[in-house]
BAGU-564464 format. One line per field, with one value per residue (C-alpha): residue number from 1; residue in three letters; chain; y, z, x. Coordinates in steps of 0.02 Angstrom, whole numbers, m for minus. Layout:
seq <- [NUM; ...]
type <- [ala; ...]
mol <- [A; ...]
Y <- [Y; ...]
Z <- [Z; ...]
X <- [X; ...]
END
This chain:
seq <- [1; 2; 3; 4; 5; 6; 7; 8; 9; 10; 11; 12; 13; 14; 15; 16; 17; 18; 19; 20; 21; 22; 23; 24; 25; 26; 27; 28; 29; 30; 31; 32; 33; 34; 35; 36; 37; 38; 39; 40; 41; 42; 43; 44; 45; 46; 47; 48; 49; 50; 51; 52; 53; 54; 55; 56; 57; 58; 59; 60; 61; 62; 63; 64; 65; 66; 67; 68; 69; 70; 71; 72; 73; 74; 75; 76; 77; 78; 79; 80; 81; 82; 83; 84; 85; 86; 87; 88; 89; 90; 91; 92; 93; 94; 95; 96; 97; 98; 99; 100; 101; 102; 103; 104; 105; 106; 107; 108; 109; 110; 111; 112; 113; 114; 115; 116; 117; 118; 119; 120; 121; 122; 123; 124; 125; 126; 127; 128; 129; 130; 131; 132; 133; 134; 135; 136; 137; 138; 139; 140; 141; 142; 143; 144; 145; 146; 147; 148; 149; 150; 151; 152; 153; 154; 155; 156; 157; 158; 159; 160; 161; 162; 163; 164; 165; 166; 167; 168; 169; 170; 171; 172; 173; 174; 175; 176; 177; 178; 179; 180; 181; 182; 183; 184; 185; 186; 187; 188; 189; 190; 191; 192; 193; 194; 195; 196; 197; 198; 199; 200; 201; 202; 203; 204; 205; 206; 207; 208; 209; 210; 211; 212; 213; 214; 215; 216; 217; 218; 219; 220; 221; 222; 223; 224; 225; 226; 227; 228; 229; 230; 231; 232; 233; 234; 235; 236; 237; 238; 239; 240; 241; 242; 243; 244; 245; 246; 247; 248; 249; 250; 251; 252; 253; 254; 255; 256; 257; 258; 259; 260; 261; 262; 263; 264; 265; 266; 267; 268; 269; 270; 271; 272; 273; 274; 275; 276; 277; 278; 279; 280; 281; 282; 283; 284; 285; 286; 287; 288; 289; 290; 291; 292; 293; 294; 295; 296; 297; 298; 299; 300; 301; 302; 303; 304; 305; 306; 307; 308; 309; 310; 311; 312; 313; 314; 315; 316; 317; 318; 319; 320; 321; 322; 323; 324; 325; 326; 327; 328; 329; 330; 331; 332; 333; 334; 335; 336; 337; 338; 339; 340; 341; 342; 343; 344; 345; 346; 347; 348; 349; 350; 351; 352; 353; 354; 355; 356; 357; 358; 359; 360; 361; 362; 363; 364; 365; 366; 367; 368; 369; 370; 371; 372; 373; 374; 375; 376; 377; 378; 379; 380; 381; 382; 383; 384; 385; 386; 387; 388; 389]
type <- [unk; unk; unk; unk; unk; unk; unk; unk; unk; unk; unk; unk; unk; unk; unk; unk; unk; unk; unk; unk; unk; unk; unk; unk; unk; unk; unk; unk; unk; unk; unk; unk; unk; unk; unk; unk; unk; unk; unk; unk; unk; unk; unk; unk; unk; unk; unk; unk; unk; unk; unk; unk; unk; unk; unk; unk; unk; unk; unk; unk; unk; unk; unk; unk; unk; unk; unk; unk; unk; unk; unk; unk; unk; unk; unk; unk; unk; unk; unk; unk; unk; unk; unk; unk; unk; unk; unk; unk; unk; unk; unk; unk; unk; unk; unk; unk; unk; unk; unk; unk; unk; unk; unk; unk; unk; unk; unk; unk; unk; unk; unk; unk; unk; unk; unk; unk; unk; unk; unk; unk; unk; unk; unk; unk; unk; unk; unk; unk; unk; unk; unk; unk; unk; unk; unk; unk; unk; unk; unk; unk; unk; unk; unk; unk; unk; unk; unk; unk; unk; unk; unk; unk; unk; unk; unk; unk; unk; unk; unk; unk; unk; unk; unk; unk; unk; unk; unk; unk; unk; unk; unk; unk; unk; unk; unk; unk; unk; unk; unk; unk; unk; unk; unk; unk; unk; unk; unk; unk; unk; unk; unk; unk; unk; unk; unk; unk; unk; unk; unk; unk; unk; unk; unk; unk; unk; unk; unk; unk; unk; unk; unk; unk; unk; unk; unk; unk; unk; unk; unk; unk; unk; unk; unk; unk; unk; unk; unk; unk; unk; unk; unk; unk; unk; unk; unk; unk; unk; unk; unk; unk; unk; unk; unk; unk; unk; unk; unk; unk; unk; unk; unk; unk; unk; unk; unk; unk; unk; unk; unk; unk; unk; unk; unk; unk; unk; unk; unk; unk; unk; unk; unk; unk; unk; unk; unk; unk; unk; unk; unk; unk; unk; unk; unk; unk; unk; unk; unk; unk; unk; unk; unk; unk; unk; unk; unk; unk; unk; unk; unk; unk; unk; unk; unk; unk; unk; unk; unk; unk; unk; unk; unk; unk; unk; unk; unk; unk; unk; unk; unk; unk; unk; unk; unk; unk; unk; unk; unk; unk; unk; unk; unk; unk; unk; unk; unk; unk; unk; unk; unk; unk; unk; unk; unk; unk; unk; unk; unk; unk; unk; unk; unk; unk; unk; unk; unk; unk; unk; unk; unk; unk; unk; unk; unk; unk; unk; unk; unk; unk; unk; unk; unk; unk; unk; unk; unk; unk; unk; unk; unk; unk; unk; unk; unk; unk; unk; unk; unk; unk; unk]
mol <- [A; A; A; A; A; A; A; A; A; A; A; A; A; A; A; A; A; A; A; A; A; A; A; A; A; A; A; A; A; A; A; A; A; A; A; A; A; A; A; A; A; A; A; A; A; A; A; A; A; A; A; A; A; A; A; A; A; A; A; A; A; A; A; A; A; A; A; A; A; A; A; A; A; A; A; A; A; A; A; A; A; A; A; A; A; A; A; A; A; A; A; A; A; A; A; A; A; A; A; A; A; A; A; A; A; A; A; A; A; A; A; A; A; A; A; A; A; A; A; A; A; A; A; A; A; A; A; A; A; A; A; A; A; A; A; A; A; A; A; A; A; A; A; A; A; A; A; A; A; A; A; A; A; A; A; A; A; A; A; A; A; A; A; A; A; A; A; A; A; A; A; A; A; A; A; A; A; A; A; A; A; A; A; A; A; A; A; A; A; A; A; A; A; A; A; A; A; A; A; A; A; A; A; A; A; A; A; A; A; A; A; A; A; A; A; A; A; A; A; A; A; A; A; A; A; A; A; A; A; A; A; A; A; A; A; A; A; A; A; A; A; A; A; A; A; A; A; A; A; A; A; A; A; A; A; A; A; A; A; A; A; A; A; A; A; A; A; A; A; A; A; A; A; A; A; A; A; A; A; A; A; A; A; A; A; A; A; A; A; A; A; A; A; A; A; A; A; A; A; A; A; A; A; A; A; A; A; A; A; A; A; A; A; A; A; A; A; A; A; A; A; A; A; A; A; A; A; A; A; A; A; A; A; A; A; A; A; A; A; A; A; A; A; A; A; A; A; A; A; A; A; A; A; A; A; A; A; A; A; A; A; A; A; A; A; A; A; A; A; A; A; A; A; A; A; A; A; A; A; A; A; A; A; A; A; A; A; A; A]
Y <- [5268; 5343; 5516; 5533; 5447; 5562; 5714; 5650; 5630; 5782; 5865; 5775; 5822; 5987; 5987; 5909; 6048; 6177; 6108; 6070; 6271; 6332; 6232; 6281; 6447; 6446; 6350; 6493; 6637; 6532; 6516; 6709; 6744; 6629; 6700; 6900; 6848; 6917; 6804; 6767; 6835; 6683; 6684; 6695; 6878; 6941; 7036; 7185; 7350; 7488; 7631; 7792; 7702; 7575; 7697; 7847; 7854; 8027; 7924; 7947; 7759; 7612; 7480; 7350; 7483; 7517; 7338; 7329; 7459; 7390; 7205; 7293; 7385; 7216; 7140; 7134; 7233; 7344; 7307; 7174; 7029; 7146; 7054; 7117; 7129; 7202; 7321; 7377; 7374; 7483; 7628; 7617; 7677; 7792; 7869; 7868; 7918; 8081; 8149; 8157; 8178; 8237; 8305; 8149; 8039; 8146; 8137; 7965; 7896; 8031; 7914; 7749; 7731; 7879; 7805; 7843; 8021; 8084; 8001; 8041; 8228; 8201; 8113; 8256; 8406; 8341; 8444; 8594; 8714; 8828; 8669; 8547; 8679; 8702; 8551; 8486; 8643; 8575; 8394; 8419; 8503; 8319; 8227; 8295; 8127; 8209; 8345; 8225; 8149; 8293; 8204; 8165; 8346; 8417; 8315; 8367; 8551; 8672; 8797; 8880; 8942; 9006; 9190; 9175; 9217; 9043; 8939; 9033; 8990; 8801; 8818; 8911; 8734; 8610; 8635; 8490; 8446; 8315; 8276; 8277; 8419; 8277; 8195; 8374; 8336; 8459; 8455; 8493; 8619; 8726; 8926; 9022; 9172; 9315; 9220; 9338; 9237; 9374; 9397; 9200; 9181; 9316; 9240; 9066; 9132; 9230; 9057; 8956; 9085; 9114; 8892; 8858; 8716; 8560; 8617; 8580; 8628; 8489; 8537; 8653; 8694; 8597; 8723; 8896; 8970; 8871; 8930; 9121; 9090; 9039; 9184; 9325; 9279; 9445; 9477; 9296; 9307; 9483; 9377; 9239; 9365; 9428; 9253; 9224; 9038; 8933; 8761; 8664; 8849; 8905; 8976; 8776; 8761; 8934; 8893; 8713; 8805; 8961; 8862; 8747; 8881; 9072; 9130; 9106; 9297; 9312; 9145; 9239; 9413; 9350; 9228; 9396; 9457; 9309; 9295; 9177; 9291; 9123; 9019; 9062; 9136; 8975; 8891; 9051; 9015; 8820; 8862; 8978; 8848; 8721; 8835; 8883; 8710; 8646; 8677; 8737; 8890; 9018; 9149; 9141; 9130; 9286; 9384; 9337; 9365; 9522; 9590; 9552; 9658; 9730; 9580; 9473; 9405; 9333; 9273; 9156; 9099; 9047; 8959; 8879; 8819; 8752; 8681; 8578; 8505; 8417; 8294; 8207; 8259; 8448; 8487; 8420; 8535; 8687; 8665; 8672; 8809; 8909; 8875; 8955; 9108; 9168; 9250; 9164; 9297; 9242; 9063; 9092; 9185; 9095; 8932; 8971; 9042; 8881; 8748; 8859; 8878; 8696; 8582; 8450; 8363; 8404; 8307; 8248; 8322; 8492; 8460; 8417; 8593; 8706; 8606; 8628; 8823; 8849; 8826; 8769; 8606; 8744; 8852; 8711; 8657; 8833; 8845; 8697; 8678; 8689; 8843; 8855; 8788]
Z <- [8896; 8748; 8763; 8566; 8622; 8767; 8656; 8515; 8675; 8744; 8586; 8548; 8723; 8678; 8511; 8590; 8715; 8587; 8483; 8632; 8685; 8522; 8532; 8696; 8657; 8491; 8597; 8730; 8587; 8514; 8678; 8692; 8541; 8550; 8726; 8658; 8474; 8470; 8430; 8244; 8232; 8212; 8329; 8186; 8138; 8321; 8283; 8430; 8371; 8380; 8483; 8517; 8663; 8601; 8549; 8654; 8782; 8848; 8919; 9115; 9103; 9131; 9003; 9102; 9105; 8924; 8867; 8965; 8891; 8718; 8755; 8839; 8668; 8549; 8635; 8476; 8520; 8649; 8817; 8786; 8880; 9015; 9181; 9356; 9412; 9230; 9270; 9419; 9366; 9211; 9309; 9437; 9276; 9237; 9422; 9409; 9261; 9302; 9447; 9315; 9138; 9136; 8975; 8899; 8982; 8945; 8764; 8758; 8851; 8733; 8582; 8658; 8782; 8779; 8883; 9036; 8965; 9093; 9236; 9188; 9201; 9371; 9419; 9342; 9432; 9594; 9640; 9560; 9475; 9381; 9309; 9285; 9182; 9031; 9028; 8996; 8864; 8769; 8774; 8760; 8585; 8530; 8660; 8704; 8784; 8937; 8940; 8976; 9120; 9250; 9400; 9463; 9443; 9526; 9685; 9690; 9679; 9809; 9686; 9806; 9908; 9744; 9647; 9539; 9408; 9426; 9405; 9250; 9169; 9235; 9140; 8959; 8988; 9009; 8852; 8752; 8585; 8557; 8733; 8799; 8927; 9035; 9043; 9132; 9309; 9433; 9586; 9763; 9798; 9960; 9941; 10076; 10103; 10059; 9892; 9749; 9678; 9585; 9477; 9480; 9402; 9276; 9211; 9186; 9103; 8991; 8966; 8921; 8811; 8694; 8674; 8504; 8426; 8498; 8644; 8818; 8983; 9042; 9224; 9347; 9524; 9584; 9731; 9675; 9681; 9825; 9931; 9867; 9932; 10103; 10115; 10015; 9973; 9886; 9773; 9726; 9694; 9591; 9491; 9450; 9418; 9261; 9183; 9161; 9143; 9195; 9180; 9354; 9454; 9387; 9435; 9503; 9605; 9685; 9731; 9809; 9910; 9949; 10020; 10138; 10183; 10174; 10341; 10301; 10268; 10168; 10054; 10041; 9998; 9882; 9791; 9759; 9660; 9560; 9362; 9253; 9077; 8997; 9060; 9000; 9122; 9167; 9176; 9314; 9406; 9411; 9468; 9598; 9671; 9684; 9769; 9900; 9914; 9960; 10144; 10170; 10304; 10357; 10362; 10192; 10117; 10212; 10168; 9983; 9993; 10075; 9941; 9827; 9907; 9744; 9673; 9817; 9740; 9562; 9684; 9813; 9620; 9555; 9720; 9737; 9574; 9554; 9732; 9659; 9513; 9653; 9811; 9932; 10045; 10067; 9923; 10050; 10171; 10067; 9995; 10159; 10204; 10061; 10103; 10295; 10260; 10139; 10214; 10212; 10072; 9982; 9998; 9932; 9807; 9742; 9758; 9673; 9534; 9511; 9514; 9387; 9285; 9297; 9348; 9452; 9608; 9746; 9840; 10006; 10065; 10027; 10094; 10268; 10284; 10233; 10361; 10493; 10418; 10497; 10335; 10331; 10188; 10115; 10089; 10031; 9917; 9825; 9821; 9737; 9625; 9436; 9358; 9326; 9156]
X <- [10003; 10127; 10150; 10090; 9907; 9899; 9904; 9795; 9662; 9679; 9653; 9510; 9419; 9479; 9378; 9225; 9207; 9246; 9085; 8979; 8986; 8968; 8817; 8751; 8795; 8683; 8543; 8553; 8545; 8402; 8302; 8327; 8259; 8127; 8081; 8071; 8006; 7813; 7662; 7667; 7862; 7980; 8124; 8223; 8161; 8193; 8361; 8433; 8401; 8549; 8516; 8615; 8698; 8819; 8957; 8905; 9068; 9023; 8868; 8815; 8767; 8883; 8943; 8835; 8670; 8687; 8699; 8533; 8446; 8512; 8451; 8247; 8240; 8276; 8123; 7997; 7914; 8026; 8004; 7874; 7946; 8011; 7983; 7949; 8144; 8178; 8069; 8132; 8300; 8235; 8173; 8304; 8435; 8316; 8327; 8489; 8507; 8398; 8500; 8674; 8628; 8438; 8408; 8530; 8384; 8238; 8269; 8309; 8134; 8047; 8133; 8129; 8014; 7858; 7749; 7876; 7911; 7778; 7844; 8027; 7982; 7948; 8094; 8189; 8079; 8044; 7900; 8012; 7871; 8021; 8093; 7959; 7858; 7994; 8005; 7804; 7828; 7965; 7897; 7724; 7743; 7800; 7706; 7539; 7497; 7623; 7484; 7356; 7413; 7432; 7383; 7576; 7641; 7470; 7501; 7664; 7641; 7569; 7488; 7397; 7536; 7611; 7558; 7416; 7518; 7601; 7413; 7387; 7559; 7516; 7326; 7427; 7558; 7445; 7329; 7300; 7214; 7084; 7069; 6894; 6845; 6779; 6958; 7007; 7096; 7010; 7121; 7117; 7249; 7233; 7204; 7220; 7114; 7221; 7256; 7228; 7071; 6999; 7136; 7147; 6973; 6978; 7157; 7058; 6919; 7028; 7138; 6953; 6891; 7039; 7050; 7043; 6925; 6980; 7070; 7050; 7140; 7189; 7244; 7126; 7061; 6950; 6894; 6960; 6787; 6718; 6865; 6854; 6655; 6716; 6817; 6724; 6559; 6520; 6663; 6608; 6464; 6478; 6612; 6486; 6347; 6442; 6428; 6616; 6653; 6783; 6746; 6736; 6704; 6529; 6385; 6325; 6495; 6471; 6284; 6347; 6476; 6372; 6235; 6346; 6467; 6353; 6269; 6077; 6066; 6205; 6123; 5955; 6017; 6155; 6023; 5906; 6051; 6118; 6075; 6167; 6181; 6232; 6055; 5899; 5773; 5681; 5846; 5896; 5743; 5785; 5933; 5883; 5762; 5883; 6005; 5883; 5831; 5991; 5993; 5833; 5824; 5645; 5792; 5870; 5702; 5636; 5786; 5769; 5590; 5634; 5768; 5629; 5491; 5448; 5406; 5365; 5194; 5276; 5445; 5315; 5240; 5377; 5455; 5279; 5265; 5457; 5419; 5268; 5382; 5516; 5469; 5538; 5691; 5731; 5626; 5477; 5569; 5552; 5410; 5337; 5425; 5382; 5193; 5226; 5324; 5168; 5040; 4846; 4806; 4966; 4924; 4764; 4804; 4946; 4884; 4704; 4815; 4941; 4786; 4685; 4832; 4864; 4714; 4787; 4745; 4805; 4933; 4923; 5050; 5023; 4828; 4911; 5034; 4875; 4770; 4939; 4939; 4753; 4668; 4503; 4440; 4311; 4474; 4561; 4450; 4425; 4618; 4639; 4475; 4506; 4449; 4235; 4196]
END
């Protein structure tokens, strides 16, 4: 073949290829595009977004980790064709990125990518109370959604072993607005019993009562008070009895843990004393029963019945009548064992009263512990007779 036809050929393959990459290379874009364009958005639209990255050559990222970042953020919208191993790869930067330049990747998640900002302050704190706490401050000023979401840091904190000081600077942080008090993460942390819970509780209640409209803490113990009952039952219990409020360790909580926890003496004489100045009195008496109620015990009772000698009568009226209002279970329990603790003049009395006050038949139930109390049907009958026309 002449040398001159050799050349035009080779030129012309050299052209074809030329045109067939170009090609492949605007098919390839195309497909991209097409593949990260959003329902409704023609491919054609799809166009990468600059960020701060491109030209940033004090960066801690790589060439190769920017140009990522760059092509996750042209996805319209960003990061919405991000697959599984895009994903990983994504937060693996991010880790990275954390342990070098911190506040360079805090800032940009907080611009690009918000929804990780919560997560990302972990990454950077590691369980680190002193540094993770600036840090929800700063962010959560822009971001209140990071406030919202306390869970992570919680688990990753032992508040308990810390100063009380350091749970009320964690309530003051995470306060949030327009988040609903039942959205409120009550958590678990361990206290141990020579943790300062008094000035604990009086910190939280001064946190809750100075909230403004709309604002809720958003991060609290879920067993401060329950633990302080295990350990002092008293100083508790005085606490509680000046009606200070912190949501999720309340009057109701101590009660739950008093009666599972409290030596039946200590429930008994500790119930005589307890008044809620935020319930009404029926609502205290409710209460009451229900706390008594909740393990049933002849020795609590007594002792209540006891610190109440001067009122004994209108106490066994009350418990009597509350006790008529509830069946089955332990309130079967207790009412039976508020009917054997009385006296047969207190039955009598007491029970003549209730019926006259509220004609009713009697149940069967309370028929069979009178007749297992020695009561005869002529006694039960007058007891329980509606009042003479």
């Amino acid at each position: 073949m002449a040398p001159v036809m050799k050349k035009a050929i080779l030129i012309l393959i050299a052209i074809t290829c030329g045109l067939s990459f170009g090609w492949f290379a605007r098919i390839s874009r195309d497909q991209w595009k097409s593949a990260h364009a959003a329902p409704g958005i023609p491919a054609s639209k799809v166009v990468r977004q600059p960020t701060e990255l491109t030209d940033d050559p004090q960066s801690a990222l790589t060439q190769e980790e920017r140009e990522f970042l760059e092509q996750i953020l042209s996805q319209v919208p960003p990061f919405a064709a991000m697959s599984t191993a895009d994903g990983t790869r994504f937060r693996k930067i991010l880790l990275r990125w954390s342990g070098i330049a911190p506040d360079e990747m805090l800032e940009w998640v907080a611009r690009n990518a918000p929804g990780r900002l919560s997560s990302s302050i972990l990454d950077v704190a590691q369980g680190d109370f002193e540094k993770a706490i600036p840090l929800y401050r700063k962010f959560g000023k822009t971001h209140p959604e990071v406030l919202q979401s306390p869970h992570g840091f919680a688990s990753r904190i032992a508040i308990g072993k810390r100063p009380a000081a350091d749970l009320l600077v964690l309530a003051r942080t995470f306060i949030a607005k327009g988040t609903p008090a039942s959205l409120t993460v009550f958590f678990p942390w361990d206290f141990s019993a020579d943790y300062d819970f008094e000035t604990a509780m009086n910190g939280l209640a001064e946190v809750h009562s100075s909230l403004a409209v709309g604002e809720t803490i958003t991060l609290l113990p879920k067993n401060l008070l329950a633990t302080w009952v295990l350990h002092h039952p008293a100083a508790a219990a005085k606490w509680v009895s000046k009606g200070n409020v912190v949501p999720g360790n309340g009057m109701k909580e101590f009660l739950a843990a008093m009666s599972r926890v409290g030596p039946p003496e200590t429930v008994g004489r500790i119930a005589a004393t307890l008044h809620d100045p935020n319930l009404t009195e029926q609502e205290n008496h409710h209460q009451l029963f229900r706390f008594l109620c909740e393990n049933p015990s002849e020795k609590s009772l007594r002792e209540y019945l006891r610190q109440k000698s001067a009122f004994r009568r209108a106490a066994l009226a009350d418990l009597f009548d509350s006790s008529t209002r509830a069946t089955g279970g332990r309130f079967d329990v207790f009412s039976s064992l508020v009917l054997r603790v009385m006296t047969p003049d207190e039955r009598i009395s007491v029970i003549t009263n209730e019926f006259r006050g509220v004609p009713r038949k009697p149940g069967q139930r309370l028929i069979g512990d009178l007749k297992a109390l020695g009561h005869s049907d002529a006694e039960i009958q007058q007891m329980t007779s509606p009042p003479p026309p």
